[in-house]
Kinemage of the C-alpha trace (Angstrom):
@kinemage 1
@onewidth
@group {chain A} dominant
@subgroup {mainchain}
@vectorlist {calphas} color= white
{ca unk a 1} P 14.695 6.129 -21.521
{ca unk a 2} L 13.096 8.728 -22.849
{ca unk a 3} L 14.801 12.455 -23.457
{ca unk a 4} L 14.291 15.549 -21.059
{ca unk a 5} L 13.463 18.152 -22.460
{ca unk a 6} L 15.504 21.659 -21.613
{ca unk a 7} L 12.419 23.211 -19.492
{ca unk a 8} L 13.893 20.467 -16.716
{ca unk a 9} L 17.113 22.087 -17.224
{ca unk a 10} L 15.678 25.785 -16.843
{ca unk a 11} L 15.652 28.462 -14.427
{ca unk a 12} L 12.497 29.145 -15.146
{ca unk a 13} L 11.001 25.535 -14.652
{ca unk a 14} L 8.924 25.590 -10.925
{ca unk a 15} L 7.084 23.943 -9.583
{ca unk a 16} L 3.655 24.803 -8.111
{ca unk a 17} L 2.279 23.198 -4.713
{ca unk a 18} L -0.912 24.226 -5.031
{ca unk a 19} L -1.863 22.524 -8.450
{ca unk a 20} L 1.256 20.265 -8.168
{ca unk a 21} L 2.556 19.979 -11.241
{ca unk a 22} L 5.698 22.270 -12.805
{ca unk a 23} L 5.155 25.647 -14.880
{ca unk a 24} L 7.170 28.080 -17.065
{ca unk a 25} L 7.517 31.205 -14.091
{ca unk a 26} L 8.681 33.613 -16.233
{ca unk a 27} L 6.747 36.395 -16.251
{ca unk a 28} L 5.624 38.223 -19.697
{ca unk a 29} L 3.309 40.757 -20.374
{ca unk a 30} L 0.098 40.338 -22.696
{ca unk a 31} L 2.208 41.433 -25.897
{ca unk a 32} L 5.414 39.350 -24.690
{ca unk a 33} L 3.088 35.802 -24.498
{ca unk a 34} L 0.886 36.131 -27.603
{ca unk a 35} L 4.464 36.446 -29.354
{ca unk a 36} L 5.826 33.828 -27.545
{ca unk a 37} L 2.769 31.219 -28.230
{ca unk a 38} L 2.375 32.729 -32.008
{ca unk a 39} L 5.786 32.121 -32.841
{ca unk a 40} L 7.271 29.031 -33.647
{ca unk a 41} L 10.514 28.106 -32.861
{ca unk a 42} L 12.543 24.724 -32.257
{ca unk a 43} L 13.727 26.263 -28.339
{ca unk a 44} L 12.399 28.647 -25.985
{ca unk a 45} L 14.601 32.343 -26.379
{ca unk a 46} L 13.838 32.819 -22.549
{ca unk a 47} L 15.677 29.170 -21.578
{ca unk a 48} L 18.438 29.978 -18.591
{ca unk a 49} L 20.050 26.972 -17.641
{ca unk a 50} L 19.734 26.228 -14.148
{ca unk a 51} L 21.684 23.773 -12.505
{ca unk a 52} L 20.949 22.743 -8.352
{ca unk a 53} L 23.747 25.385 -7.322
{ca unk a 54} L 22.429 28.254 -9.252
{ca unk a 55} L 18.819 28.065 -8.392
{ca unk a 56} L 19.049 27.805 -4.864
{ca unk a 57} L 21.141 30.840 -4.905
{ca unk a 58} L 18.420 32.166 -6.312
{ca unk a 59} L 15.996 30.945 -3.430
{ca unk a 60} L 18.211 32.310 -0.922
């Protein structure tokens, strides 16, 4: 079995009906994303965990 990786586990982690498939919805400005994508790192500094009781609190 293959390992998940933590963007299943995020807050961030939606996913989009119109292209279905899921995205990173965190939104970053133009300076915010070039860092992000530049820099490498082993885990994502914006990763919230999420579980099913926390994002649909969220939702609501």
């Amino acid at each position: 079995m293959a390992k998940k990786s933590s963007c299943e586990y995020c807050m961030y982690y939606q996913y989009n009906e119109d292209y279905e498939y899921y995205e990173c919805g965190i939104n970053l400005d133009e300076d915010e994303m070039m860092r992000f994508l530049s820099e490498s790192h082993q885990s994502c500094p914006h990763f919230k965990y999420g579980d099913d009781y926390s994002i649909v609190k969220k939702q609501m």
